[in-house]
C-alpha positions in Angstrom: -43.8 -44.2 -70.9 -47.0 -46.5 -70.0 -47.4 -49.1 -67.6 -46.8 -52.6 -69.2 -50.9 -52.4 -68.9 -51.3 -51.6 -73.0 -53.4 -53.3 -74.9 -50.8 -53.8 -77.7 -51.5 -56.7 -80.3 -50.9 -59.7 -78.9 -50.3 -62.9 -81.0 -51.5 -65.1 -78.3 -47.9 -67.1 -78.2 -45.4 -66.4 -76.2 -41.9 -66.2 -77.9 -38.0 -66.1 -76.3 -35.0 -66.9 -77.8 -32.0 -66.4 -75.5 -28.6 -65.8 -77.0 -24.8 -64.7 -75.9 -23.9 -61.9 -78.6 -19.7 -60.6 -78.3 -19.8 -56.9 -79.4 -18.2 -54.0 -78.8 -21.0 -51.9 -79.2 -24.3 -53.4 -76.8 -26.3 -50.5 -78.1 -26.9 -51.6 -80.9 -28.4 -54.4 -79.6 -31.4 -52.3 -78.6 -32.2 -51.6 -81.9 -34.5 -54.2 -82.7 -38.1 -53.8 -82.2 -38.6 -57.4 -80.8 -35.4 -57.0 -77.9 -36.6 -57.7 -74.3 -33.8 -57.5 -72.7 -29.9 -56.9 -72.7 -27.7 -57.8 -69.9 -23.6 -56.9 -69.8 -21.6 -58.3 -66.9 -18.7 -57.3 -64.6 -17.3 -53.8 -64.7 -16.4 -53.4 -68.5 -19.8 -53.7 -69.0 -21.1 -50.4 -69.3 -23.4 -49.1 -66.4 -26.0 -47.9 -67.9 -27.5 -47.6 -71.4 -30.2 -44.7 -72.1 -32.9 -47.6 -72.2 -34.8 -49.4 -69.6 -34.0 -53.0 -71.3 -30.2 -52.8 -70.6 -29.1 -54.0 -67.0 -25.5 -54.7 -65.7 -24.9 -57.8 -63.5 -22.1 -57.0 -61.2 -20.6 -60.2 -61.7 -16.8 -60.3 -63.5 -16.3 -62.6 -65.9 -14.1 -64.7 -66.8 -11.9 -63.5 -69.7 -13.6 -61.3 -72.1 -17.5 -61.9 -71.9 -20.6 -62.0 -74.5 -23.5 -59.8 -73.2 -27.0 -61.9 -73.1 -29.9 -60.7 -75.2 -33.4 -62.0 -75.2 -35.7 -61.6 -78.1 -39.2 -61.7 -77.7 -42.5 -60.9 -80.4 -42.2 -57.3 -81.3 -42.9 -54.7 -80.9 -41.6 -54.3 -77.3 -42.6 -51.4 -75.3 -40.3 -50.2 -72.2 -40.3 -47.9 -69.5 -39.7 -47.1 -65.7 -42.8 -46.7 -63.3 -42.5 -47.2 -59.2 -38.3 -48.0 -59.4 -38.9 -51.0 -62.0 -37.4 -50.7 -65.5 -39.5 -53.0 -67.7 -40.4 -54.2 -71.2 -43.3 -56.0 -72.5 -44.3 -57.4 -75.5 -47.9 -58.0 -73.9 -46.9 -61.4 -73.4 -44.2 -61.8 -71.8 -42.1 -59.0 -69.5 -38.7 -58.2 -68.5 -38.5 -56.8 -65.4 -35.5 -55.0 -62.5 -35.4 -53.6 -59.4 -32.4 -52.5 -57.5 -32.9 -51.9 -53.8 -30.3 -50.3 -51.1 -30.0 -52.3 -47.9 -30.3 -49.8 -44.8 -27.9 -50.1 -42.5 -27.2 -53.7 -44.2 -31.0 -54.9 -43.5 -31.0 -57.3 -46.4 -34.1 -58.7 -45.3 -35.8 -55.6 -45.5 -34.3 -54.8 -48.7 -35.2 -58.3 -50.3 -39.4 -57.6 -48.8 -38.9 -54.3 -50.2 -37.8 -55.5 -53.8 -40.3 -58.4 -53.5 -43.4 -56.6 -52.5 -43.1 -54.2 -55.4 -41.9 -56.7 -57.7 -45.1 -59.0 -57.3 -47.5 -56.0 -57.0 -46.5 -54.3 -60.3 -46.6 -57.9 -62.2 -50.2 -58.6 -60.7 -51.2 -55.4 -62.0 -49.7 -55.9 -65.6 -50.6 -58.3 -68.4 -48.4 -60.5 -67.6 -48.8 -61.6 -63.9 -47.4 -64.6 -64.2 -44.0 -64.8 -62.9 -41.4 -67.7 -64.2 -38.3 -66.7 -63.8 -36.2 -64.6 -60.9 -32.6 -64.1 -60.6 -31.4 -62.4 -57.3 -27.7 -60.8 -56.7 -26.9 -60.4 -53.1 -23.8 -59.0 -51.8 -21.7 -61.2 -49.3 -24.8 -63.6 -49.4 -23.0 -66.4 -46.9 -21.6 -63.6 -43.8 -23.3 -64.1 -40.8 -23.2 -67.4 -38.8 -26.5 -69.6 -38.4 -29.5 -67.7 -38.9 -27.6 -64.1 -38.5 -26.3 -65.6 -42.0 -27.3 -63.5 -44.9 -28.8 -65.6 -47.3 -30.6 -66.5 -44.6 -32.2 -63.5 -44.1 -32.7 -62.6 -47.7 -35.0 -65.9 -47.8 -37.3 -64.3 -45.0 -36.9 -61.0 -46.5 -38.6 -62.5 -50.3 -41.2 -65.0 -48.8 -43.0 -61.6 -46.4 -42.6 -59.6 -49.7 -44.0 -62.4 -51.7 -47.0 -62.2 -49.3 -49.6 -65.4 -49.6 -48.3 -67.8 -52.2 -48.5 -71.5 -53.3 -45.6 -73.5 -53.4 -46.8 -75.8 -56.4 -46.6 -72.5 -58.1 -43.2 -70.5 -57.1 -41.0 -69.7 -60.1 -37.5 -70.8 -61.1 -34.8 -68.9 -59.6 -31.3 -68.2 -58.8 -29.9 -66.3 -55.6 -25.9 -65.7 -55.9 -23.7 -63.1 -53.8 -22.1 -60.0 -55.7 -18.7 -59.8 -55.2 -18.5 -55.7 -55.7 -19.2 -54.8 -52.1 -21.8 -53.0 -52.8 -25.2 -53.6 -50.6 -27.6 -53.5 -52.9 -30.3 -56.4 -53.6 -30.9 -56.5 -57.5 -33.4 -58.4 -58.7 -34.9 -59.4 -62.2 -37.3 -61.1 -63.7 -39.3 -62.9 -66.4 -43.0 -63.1 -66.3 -45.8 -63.7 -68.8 -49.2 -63.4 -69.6 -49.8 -67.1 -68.7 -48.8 -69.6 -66.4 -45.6 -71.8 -66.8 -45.2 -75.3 -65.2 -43.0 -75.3 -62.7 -40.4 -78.9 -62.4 -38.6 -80.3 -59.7 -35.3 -83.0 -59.7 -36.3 -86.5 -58.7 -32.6 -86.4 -56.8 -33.4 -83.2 -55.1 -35.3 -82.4 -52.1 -38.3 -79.3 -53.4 -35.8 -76.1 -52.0 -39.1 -74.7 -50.5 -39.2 -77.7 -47.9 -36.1 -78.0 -46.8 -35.6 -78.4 -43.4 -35.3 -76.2 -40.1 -31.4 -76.4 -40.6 -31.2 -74.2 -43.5 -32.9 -71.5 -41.9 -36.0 -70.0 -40.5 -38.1 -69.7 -44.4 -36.6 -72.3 -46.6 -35.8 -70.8 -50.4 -39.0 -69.8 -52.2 -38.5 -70.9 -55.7 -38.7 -74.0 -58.3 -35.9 -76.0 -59.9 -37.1 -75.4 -63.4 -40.1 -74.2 -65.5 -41.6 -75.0 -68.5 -42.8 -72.2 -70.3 -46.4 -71.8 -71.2 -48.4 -74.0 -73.2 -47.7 -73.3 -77.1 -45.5 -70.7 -76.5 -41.5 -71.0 -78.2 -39.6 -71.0 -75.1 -37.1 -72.7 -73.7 -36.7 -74.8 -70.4 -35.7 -72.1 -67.6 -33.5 -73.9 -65.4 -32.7 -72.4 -61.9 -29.9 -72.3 -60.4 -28.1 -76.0 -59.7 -25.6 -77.1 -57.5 -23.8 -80.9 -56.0 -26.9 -81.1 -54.1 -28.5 -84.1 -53.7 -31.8 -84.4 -51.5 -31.4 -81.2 -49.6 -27.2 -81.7 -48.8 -24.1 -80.5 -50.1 -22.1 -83.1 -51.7 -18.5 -83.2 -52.3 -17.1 -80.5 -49.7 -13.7 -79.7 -51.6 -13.9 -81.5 -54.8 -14.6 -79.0 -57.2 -14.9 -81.4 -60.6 -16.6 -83.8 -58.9 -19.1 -80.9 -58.0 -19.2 -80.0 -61.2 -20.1 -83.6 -62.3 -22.9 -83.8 -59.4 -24.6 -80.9 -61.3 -24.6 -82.4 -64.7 -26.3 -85.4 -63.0 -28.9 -83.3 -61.4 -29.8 -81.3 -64.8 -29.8 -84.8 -66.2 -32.5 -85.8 -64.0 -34.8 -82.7 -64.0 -34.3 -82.5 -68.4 -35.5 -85.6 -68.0 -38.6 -84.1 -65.3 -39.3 -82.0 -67.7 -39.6 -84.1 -70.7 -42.4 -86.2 -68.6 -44.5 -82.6 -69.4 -43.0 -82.1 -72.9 -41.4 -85.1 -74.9 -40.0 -82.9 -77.6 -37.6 -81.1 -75.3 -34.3 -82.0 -76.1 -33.3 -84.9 -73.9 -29.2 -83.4 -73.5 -27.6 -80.0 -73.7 -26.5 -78.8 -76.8 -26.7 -76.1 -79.5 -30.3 -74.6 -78.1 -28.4 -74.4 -74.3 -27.1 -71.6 -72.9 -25.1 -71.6 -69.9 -24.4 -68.7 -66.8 -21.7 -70.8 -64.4 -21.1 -69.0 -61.3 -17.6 -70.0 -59.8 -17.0 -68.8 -56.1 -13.1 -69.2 -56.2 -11.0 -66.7 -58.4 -8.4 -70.0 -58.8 -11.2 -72.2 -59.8 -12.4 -70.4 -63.1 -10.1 -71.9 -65.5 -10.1 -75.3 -64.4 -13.8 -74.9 -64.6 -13.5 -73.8 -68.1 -11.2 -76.7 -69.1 -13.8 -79.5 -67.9 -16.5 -77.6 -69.5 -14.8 -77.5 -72.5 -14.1 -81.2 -72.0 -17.7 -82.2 -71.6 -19.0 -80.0 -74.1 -16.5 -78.7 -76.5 -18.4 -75.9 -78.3 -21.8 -77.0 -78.8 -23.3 -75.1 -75.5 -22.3 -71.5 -75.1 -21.5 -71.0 -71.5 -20.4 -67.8 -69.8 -18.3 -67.9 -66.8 -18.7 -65.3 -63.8 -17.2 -64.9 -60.5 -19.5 -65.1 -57.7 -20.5 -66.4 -54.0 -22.5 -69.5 -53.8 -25.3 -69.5 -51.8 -23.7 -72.1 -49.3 -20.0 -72.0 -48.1 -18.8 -75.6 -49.1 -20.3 -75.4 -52.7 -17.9 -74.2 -55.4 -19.8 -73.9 -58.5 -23.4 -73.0 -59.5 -25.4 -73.3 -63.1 -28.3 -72.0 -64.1 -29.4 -71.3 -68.0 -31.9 -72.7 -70.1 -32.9 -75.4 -72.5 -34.4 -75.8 -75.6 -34.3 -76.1 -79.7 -31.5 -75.1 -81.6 -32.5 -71.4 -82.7 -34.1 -71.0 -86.3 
């Protein structure tokens, strides 16, 4: 198939509606002309699908779980060039890449995924990345800079290359829990540029300080899609983090509360750039919580049920935080209710 390079008609706004769809039969959720992507999690998920806008997040979930769909403008083309799956609609792509580690280099692995990843979206129409989710496997082994994550965070700012900070994408970064050392990586990027947002509570990730590493994290804590485009807010990953340290080592609800407050604070960020986003989570939210404790999914579940009954979808998945004495990550994003 051809490179995401086409000249294919183009409305000039940039449309994504993100959903969580329960089926029994994902395929047919590639039927539509105007699908972008379709993601299944944990191992009932199938593998792989005969279509380069399925991926599988190795991630088990907690109970039975909803595979995530985005919708885009159609029609969407797809195909595999250089070991990325993508699909564009010309203005906005969906793109994966899943590299081995050697010998368990994850740095290398990480330059390696990152290098080709920013090369193939410069060369598309659509080179403006917003959006990267990372899934690293045992992402906290290693003691002080020997630690993984660690090295994954050199690893994506050398395959990243030259880059301005005032204009690094949202992200998440969370450790697999399969065993298996490989460093997958997708992404969101359009034909133009997003507005990235950072939390008034939180120290920018890219300058934290010497203690967290060697290259601090590479990413912003939100973005705001482009300008007239029918997006929602994409919200990285968030965590009890306030200024650049852990809060509330052992307290997992109270955690949990710390990262309401921070989303509070950048939803409100982001409605200094746009007043009609929504100033509260509800029915246009959609929720990935990442839980690093088996124990510590339902009682996660309960609060979030508590706080927001059923008016924001959430999907619950098993995974290692990015720092030992955090329990609980969310990322997701923000927006309109859909239609």
């Amino acid at each position: 198939m051809s490179r995401p390079m086409h000249d294919a008609a183009r409305n000039g706004q940039a449309r994504l509606a993100v959903d969580y769809v329960a089926t029994d039969a994902p395929l047919g959720l590639l039927r539509g002309d105007d699908v972008l992507a379709v993601f299944g999690f944990g191992h009932a998920a199938p593998a792989a699908l005969d279509d380069p806008r399925y991926l599988r997040v190795p991630l088990e979930p907690h109970g039975a779980a909803p595979f995530e769909v985005w919708r885009a403008n159609a029609p969407v083309m797809r195909g595999c060039d250089d070991g990325v799956r993508w699909a564009s609609d010309g203005e906005l792509m969906f793109g994966v890449i899943e590299v081995p580690e050697q010998d368990g280099d994850v740095q290398a692995a990480a330059c390696i995924a990152y290098a080709r990843m920013a090369a193939f979206t410069a060369g598309s129409r659509t080179p403006h990345l917003l959006r990267i989710w990372n899934y690293v496997d045992a992402i906290t082994f290693g003691e002080g800079d020997d630690e993984r994550y660690r090295a994954f965070c050199v690893g994506r700012a050398r395959g990243l290359g030259d880059f301005d900070v005032r204009s690094l994408p949202a992200a998440t970064a969370i450790g697999r829990c399969d065993g298996e050392r490989v460093v997958q990586v997708y992404w969101l990027s359009s034909a133009a540029p997003g507005t990235p947002v950072e939390n008034p509570r939180q120290m920018s990730a890219y300058r934290y300080p010497r203690q967290y590493g060697p290259q601090s994290p590479s990413f912003a804590r939100a973005m705001l899609p482009p300008a007239g485009s029918a997006m929602p807010l994409l919200l990285s990953g968030t965590a009890a983090i306030v200024g650049h340290a852990s809060m509330h080592h052992g307290e997992l609800l109270a955690q949990l509360d710390e990262t309401f407050h921070n989303f509070d604070a950048l939803v409100g960020a982001a409605r200094g750039h746009d007043l009609s986003l929504p100033p509260r989570f509800g029915a246009g939210t959609r929720l990935k919580v990442y839980v690093r404790d088996r124990d510590d999914l339902q009682p996660v579940a309960d609060a979030l049920q508590r706080r927001f009954g059923d008016a924001v979808p959430c999907l619950l998945l098993h995974a290692a935080i990015c720092r030992r004495e955090l329990a609980v990550e969310i990322d997701g994003v923000h927006g309109h209710p859909p239609g």
